[in-house]
N, CA, C and O atoms as CSV, one atom per row, in Angstrom:
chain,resi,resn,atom,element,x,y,z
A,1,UNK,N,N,125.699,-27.382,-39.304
A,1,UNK,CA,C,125.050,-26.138,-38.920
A,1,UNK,C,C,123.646,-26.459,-38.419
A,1,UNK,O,O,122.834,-27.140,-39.044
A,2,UNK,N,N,123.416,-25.824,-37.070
A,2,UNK,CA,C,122.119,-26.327,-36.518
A,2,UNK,C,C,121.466,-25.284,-36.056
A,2,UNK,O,O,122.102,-24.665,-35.203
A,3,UNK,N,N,119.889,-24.647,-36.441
A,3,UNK,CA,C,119.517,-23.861,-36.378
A,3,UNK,C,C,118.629,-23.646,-34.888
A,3,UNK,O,O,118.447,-22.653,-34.183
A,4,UNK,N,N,118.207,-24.993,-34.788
A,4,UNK,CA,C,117.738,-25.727,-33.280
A,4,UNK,C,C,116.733,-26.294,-34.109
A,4,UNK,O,O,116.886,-26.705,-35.259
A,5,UNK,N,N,115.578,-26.280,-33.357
A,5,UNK,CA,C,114.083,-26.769,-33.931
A,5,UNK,C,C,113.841,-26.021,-35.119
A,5,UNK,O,O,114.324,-24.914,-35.353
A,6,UNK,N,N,112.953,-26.770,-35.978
A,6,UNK,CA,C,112.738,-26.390,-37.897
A,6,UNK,C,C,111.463,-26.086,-37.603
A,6,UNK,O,O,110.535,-26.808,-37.238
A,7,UNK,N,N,111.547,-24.593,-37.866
A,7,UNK,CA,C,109.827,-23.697,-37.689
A,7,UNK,C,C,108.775,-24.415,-38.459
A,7,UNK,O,O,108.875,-24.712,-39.649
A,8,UNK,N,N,107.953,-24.623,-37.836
A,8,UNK,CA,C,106.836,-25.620,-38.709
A,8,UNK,C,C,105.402,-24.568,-38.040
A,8,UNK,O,O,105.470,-23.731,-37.140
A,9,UNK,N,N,104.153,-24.993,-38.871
A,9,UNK,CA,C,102.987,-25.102,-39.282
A,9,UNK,C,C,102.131,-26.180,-39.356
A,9,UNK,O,O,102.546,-27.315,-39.590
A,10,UNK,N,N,100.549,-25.821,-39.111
A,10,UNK,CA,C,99.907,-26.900,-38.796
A,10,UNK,C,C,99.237,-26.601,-40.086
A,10,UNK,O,O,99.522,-25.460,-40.451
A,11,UNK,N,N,98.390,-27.267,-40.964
A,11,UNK,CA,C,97.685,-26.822,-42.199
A,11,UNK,C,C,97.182,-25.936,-42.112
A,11,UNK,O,O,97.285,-25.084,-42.994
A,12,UNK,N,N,96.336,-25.725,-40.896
A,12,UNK,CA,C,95.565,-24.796,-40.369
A,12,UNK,C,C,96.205,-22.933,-40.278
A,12,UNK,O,O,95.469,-21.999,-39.960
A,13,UNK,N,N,97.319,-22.822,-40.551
A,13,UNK,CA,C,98.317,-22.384,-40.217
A,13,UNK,C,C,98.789,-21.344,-41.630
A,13,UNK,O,O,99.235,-20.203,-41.746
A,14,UNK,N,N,98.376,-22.552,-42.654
A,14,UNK,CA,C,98.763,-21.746,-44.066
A,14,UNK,C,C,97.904,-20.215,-44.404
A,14,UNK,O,O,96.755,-20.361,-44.821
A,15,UNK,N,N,98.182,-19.435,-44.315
A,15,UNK,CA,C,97.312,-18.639,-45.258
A,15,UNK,C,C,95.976,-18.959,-46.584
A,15,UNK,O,O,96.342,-19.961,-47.199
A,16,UNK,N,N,94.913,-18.543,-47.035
A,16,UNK,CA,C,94.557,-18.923,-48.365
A,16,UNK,C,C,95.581,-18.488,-49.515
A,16,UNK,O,O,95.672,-19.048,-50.607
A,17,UNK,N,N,96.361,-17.357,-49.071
A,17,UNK,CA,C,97.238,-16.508,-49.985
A,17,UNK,C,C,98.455,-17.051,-50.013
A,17,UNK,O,O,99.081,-17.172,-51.066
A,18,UNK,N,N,98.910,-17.432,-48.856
A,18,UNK,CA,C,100.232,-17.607,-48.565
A,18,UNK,C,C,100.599,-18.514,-49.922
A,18,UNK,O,O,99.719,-19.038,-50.605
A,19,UNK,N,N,102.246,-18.638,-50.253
A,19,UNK,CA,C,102.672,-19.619,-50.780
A,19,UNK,C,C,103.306,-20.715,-50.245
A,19,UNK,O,O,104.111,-20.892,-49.331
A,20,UNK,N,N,102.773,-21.360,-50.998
A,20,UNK,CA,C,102.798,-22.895,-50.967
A,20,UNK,C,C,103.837,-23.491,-52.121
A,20,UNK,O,O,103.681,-23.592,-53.338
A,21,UNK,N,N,104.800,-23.796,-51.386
A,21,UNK,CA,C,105.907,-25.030,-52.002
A,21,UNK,C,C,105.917,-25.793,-52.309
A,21,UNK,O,O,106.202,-26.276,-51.213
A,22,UNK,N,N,105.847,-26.956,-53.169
A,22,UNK,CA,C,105.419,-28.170,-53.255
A,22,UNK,C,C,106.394,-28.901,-53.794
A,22,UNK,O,O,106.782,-28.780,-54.956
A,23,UNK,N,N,106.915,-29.844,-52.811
A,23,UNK,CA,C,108.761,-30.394,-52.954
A,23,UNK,C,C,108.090,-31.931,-53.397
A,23,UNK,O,O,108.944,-32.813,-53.492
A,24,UNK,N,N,106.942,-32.273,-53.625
A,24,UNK,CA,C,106.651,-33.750,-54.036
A,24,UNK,C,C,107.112,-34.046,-56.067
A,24,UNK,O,O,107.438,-33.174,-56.873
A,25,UNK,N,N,107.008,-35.049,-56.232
A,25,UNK,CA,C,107.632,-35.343,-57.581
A,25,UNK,C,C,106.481,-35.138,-58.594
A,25,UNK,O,O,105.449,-34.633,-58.151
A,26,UNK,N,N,106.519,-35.357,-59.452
A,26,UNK,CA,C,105.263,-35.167,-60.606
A,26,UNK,C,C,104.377,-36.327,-60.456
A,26,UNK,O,O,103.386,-35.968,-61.092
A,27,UNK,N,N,104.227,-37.052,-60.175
A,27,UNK,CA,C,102.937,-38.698,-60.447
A,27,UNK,C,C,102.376,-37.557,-59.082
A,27,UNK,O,O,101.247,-37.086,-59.222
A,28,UNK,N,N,103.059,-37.220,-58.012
A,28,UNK,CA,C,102.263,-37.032,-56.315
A,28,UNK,C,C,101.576,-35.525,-57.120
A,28,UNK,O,O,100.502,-35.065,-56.733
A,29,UNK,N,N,102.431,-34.833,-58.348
A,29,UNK,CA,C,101.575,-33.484,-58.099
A,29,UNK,C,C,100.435,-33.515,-59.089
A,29,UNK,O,O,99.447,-32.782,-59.050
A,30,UNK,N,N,100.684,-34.416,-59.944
A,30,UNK,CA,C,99.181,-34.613,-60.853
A,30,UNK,C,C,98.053,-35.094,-60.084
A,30,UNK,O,O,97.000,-34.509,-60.340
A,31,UNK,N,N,97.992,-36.014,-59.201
A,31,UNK,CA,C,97.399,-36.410,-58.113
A,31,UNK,C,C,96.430,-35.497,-57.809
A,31,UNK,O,O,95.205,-35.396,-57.889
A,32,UNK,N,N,97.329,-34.893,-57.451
A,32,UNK,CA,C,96.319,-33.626,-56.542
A,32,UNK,C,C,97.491,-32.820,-55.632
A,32,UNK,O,O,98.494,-33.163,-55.007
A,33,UNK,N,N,96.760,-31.502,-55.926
A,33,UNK,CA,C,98.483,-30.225,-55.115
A,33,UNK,C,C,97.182,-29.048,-54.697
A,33,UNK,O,O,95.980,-29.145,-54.944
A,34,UNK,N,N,97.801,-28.125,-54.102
A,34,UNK,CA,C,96.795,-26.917,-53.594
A,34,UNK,C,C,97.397,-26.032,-54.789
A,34,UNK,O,O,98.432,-25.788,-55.410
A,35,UNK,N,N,96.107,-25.737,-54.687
A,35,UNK,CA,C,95.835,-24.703,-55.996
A,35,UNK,C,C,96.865,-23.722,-56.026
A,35,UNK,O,O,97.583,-23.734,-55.025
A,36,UNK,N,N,97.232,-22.585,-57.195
A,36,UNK,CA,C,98.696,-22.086,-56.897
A,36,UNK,C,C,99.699,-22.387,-56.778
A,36,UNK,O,O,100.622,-21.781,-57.323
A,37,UNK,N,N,99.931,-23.841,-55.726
A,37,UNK,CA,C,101.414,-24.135,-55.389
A,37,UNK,C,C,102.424,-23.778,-56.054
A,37,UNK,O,O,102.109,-23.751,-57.244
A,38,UNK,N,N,103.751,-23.416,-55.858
A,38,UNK,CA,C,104.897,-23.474,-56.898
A,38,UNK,C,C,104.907,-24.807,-56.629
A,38,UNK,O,O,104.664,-25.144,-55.471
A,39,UNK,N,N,105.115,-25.562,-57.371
A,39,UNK,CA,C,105.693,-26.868,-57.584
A,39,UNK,C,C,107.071,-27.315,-58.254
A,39,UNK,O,O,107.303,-27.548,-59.440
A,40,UNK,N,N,108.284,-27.390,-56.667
A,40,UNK,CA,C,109.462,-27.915,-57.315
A,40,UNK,C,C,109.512,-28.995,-57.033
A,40,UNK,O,O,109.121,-29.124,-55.873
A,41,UNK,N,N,109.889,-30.219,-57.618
A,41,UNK,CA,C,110.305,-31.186,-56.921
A,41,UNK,C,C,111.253,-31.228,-56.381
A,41,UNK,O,O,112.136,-30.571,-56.932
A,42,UNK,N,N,111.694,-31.992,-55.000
A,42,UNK,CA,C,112.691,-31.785,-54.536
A,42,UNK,C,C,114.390,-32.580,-55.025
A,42,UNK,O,O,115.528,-32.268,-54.673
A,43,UNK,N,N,113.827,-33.837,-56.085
A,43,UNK,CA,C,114.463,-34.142,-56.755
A,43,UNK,C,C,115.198,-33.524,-57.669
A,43,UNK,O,O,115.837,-34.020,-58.596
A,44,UNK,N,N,115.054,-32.243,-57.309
A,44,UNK,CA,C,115.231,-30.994,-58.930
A,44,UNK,C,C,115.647,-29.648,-58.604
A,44,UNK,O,O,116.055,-28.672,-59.233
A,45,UNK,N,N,115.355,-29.993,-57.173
A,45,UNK,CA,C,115.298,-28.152,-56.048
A,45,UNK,C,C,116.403,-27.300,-56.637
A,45,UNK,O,O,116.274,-26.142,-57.035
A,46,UNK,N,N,117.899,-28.288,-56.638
A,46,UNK,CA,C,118.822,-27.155,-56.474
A,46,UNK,C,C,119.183,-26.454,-58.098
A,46,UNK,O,O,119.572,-25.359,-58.504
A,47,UNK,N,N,118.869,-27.544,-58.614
A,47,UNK,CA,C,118.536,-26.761,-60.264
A,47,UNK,C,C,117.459,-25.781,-60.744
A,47,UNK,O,O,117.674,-24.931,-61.608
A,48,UNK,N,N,116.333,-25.952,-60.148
A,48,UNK,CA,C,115.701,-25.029,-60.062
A,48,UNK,C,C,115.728,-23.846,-59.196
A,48,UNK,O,O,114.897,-22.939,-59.144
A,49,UNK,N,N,116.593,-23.964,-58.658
A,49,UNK,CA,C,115.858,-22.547,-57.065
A,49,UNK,C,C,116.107,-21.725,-57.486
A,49,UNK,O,O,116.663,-21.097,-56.585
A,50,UNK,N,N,116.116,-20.864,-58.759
A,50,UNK,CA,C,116.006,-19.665,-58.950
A,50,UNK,C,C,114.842,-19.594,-58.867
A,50,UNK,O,O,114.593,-18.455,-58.471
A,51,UNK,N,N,113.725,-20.282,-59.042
A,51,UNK,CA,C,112.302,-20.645,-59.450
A,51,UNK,C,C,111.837,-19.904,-58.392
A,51,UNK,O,O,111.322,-18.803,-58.591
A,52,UNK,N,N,111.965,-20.418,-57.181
A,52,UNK,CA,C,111.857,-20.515,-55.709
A,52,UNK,C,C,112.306,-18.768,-55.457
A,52,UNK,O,O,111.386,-17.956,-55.358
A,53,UNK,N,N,113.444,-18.396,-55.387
A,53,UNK,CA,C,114.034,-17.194,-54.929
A,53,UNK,C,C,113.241,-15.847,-55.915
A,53,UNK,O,O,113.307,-14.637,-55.695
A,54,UNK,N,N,112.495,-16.581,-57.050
A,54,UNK,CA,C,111.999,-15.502,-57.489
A,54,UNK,C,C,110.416,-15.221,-56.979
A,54,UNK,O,O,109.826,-14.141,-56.984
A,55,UNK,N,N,110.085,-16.093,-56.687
A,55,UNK,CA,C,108.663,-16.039,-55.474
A,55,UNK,C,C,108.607,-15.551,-54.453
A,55,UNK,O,O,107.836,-14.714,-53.984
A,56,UNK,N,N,109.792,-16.284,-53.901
A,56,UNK,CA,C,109.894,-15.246,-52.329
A,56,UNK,C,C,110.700,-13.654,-52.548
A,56,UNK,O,O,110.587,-12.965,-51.535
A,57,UNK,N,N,111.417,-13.032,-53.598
A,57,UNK,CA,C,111.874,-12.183,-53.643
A,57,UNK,C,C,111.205,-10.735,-53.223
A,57,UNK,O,O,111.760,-9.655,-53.429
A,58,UNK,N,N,110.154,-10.871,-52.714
A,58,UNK,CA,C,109.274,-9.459,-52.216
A,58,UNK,C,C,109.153,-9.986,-50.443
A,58,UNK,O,O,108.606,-9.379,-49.522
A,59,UNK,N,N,109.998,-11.535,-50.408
A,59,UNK,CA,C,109.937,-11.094,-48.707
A,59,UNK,C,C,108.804,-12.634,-48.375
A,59,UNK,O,O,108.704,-13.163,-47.268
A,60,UNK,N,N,108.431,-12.867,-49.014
A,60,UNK,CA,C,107.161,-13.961,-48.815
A,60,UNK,C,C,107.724,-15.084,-48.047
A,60,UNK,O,O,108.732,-15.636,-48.489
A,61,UNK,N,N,107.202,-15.474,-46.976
A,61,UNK,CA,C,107.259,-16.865,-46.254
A,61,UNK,C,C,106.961,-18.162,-47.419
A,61,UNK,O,O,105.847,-18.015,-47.923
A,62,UNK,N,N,107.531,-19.101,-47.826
A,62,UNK,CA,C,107.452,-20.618,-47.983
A,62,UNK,C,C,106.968,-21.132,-47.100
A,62,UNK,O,O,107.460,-21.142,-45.972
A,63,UNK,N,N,105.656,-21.794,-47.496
A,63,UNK,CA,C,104.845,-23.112,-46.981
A,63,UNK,C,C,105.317,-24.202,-47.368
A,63,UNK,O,O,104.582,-24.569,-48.285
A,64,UNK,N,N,106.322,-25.133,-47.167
A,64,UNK,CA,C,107.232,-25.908,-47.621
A,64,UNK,C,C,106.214,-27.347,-46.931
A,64,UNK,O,O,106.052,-27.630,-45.744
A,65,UNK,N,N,105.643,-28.071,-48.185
A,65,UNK,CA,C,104.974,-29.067,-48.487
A,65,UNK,C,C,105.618,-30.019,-48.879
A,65,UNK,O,O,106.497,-29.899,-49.733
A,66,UNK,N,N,105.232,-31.383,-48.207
A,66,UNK,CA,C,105.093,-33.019,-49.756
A,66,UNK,C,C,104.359,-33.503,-48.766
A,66,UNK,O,O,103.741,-32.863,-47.915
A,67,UNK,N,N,104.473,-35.075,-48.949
A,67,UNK,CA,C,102.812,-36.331,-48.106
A,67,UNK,C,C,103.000,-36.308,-46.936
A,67,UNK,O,O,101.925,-36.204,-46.346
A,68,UNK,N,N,104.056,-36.365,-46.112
A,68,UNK,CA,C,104.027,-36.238,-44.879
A,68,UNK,C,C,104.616,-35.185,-43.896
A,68,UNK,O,O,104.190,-34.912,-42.774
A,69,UNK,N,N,105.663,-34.661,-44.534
A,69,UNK,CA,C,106.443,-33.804,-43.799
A,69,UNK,C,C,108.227,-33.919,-43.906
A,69,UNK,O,O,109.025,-33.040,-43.582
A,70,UNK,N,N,108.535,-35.271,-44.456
A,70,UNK,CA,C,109.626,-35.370,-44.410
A,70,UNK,C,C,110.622,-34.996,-45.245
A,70,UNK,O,O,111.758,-34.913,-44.778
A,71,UNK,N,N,110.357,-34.665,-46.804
A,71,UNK,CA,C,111.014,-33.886,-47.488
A,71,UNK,C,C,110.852,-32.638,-47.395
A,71,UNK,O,O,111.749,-31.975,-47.915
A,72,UNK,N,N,109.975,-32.047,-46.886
A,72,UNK,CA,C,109.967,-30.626,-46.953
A,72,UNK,C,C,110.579,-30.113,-45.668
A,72,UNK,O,O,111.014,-28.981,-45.453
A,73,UNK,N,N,110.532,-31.177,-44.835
A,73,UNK,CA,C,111.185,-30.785,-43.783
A,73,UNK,C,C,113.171,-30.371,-44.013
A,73,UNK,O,O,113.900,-29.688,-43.294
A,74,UNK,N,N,113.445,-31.034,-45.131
A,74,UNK,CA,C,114.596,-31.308,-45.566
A,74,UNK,C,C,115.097,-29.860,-46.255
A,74,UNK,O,O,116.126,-29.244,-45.978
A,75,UNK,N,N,113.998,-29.477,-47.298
A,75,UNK,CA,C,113.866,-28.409,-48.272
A,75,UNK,C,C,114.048,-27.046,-47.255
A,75,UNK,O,O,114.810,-26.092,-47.409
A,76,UNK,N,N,113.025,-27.318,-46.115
A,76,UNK,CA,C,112.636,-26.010,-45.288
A,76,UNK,C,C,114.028,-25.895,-44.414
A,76,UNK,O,O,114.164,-24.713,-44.097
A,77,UNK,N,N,114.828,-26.491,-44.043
A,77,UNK,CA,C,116.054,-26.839,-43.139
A,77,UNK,C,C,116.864,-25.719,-44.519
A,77,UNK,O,O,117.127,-24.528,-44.349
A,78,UNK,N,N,117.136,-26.553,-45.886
A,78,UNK,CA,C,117.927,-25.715,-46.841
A,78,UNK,C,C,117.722,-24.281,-47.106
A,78,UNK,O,O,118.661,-23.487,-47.045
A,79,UNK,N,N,116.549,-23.938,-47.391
A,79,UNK,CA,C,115.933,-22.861,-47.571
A,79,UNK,C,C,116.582,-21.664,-46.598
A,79,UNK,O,O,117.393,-20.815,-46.968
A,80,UNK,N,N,116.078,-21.798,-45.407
A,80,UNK,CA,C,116.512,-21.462,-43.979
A,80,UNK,C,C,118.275,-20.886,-44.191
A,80,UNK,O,O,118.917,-19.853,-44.000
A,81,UNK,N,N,118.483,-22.117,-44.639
A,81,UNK,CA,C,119.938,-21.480,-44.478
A,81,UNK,C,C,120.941,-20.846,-45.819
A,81,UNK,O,O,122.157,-20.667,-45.886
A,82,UNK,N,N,119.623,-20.564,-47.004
A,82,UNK,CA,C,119.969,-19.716,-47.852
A,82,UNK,C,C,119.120,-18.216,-47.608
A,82,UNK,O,O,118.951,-17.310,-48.425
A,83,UNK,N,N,118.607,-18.318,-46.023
A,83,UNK,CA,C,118.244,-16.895,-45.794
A,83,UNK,C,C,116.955,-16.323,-45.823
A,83,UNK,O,O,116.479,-15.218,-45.560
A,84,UNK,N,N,116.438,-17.666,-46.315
A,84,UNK,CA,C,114.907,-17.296,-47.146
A,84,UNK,C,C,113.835,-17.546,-45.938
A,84,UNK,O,O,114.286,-18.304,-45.079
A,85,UNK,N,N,112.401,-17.031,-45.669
A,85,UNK,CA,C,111.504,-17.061,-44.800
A,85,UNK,C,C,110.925,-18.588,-44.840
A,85,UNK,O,O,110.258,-18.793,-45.855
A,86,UNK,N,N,111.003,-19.379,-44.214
A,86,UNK,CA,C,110.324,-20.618,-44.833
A,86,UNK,C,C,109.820,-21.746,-43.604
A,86,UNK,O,O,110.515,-22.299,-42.751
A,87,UNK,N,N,108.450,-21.848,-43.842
A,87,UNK,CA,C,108.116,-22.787,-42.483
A,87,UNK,C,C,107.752,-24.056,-43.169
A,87,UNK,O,O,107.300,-24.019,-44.313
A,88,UNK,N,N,107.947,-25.328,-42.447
A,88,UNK,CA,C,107.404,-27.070,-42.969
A,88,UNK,C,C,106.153,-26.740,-42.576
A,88,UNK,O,O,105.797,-25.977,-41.677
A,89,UNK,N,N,105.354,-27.558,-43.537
A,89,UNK,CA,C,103.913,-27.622,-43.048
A,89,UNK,C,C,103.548,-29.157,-42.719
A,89,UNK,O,O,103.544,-30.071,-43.545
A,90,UNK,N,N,103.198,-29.272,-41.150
A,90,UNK,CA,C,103.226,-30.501,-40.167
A,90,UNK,C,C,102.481,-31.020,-41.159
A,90,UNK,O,O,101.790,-30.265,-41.843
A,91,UNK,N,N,102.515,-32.862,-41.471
A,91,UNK,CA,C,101.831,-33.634,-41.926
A,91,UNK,C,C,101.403,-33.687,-43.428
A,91,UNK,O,O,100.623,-34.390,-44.071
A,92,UNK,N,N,102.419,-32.427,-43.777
A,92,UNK,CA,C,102.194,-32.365,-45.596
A,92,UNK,C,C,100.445,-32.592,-45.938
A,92,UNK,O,O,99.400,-32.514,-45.293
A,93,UNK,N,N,100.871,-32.931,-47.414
A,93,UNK,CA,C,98.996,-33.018,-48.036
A,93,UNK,C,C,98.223,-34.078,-47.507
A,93,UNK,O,O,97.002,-34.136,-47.650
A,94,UNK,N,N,99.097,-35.168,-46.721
A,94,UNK,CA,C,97.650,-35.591,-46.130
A,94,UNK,C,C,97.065,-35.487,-44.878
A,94,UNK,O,O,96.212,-36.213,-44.368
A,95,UNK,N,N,97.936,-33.942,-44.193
A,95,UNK,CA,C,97.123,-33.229,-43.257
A,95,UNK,C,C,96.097,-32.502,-43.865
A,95,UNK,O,O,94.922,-32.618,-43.519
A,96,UNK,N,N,96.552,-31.619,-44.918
A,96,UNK,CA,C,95.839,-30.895,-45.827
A,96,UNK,C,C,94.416,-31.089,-46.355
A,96,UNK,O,O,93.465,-30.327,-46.524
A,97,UNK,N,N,94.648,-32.532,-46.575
A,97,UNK,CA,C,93.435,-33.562,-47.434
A,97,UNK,C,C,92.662,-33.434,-45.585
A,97,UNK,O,O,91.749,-32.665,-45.284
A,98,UNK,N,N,93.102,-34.051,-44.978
A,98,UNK,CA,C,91.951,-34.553,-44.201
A,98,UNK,C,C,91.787,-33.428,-43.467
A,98,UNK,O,O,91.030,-33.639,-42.519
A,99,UNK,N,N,92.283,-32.066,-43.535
A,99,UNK,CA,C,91.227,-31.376,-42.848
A,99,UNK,C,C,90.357,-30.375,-44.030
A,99,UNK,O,O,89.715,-29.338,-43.864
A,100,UNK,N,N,90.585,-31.005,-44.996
A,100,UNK,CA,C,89.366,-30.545,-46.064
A,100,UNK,C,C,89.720,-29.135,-46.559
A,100,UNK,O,O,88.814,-28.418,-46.984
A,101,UNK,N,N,90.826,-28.755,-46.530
A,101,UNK,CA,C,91.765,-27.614,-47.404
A,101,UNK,C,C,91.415,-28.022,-48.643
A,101,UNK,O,O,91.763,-29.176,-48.892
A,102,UNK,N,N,90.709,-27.323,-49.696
A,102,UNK,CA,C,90.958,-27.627,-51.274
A,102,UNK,C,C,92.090,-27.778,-51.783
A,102,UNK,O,O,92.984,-26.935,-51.712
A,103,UNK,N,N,92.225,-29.490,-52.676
A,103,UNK,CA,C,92.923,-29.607,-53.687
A,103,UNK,C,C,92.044,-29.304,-55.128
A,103,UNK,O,O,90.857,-29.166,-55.421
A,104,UNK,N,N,93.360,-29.288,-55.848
A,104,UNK,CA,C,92.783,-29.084,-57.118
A,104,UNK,C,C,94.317,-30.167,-58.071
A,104,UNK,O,O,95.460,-30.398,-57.675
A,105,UNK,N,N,93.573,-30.594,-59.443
A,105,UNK,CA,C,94.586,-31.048,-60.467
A,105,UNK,C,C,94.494,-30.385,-61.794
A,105,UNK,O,O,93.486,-29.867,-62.273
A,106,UNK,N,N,95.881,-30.483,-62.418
A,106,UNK,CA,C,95.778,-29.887,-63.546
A,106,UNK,C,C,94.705,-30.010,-65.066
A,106,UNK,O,O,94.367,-29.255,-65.977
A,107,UNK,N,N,94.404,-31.727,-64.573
A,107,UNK,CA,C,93.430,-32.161,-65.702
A,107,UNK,C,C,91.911,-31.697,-64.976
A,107,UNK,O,O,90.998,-31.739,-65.801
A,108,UNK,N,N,91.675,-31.459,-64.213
A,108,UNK,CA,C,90.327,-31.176,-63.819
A,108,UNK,C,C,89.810,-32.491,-62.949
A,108,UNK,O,O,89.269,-32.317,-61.858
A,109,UNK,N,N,90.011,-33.821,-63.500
A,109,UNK,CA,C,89.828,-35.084,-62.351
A,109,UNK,C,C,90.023,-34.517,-60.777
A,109,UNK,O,O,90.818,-33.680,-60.351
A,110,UNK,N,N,89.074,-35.234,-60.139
A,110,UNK,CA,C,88.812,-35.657,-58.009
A,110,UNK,C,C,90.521,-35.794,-58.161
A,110,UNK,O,O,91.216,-36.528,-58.864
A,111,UNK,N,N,90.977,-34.340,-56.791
A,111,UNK,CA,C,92.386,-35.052,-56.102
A,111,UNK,C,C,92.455,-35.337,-55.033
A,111,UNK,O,O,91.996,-34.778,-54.037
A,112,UNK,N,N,93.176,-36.450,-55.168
A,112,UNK,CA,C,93.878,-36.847,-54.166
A,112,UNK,C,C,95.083,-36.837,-53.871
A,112,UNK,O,O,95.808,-36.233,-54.662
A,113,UNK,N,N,95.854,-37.600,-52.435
A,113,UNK,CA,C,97.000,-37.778,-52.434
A,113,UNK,C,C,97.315,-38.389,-52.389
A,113,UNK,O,O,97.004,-38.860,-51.295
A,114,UNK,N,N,98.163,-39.262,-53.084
A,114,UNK,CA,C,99.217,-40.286,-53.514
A,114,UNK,C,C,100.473,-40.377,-52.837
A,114,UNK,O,O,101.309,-41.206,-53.197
């Protein structure tokens, strides 16, 4: 099933409000994640996606995140074709990082991305 081209986003692109997906694993989200994120890993997605369907359930677009683009690109392709609003965000967190979008971590420590 081919939808054509996978709707994407530039960081620049995210909302401050919007939600943010975060398909990276736990070592990448202690690191450093944008504040809010839902954080599923994508190692975990399909066990979790009620997680997911209960976020977007008022209609909300997915900012579908990890480091570069390539798992979320994966996530945002699935998503899509369970119906749900959902764009990849080009270049993941270390577009994010370098155009100086705030991260934040759960312990309070400088994030980065890993």
């Amino acid at each position: 099933m081919n939808f054509g081209p996978l709707p994407s986003v530039d960081v620049a692109g995210v909302p401050a409000d919007g939600l943010v997906l975060d398909v990276r694993e736990d070592d990448e989200w202690a690191a450093g994640h944008v504040e809010g994120a839902l954080h599923v890993p994508m190692s975990e997605f399909v066990a979790r996606f009620g997680e997911v369907t209960e976020a977007v359930e008022d209609g909300r677009r997915a900012y579908v995140m990890c480091r570069v683009g390539g798992r979320s690109a994966q996530v945002t392709q699935y998503l899509l074709q369970q119906g749900i609003d959902a764009v990849n965000v080009d270049g993941g967190m270390l577009a994010w990082n370098a155009a100086g979008r705030p991260m934040a971590t759960d312990t309070g420590t400088d994030a980065y991305v890993l």
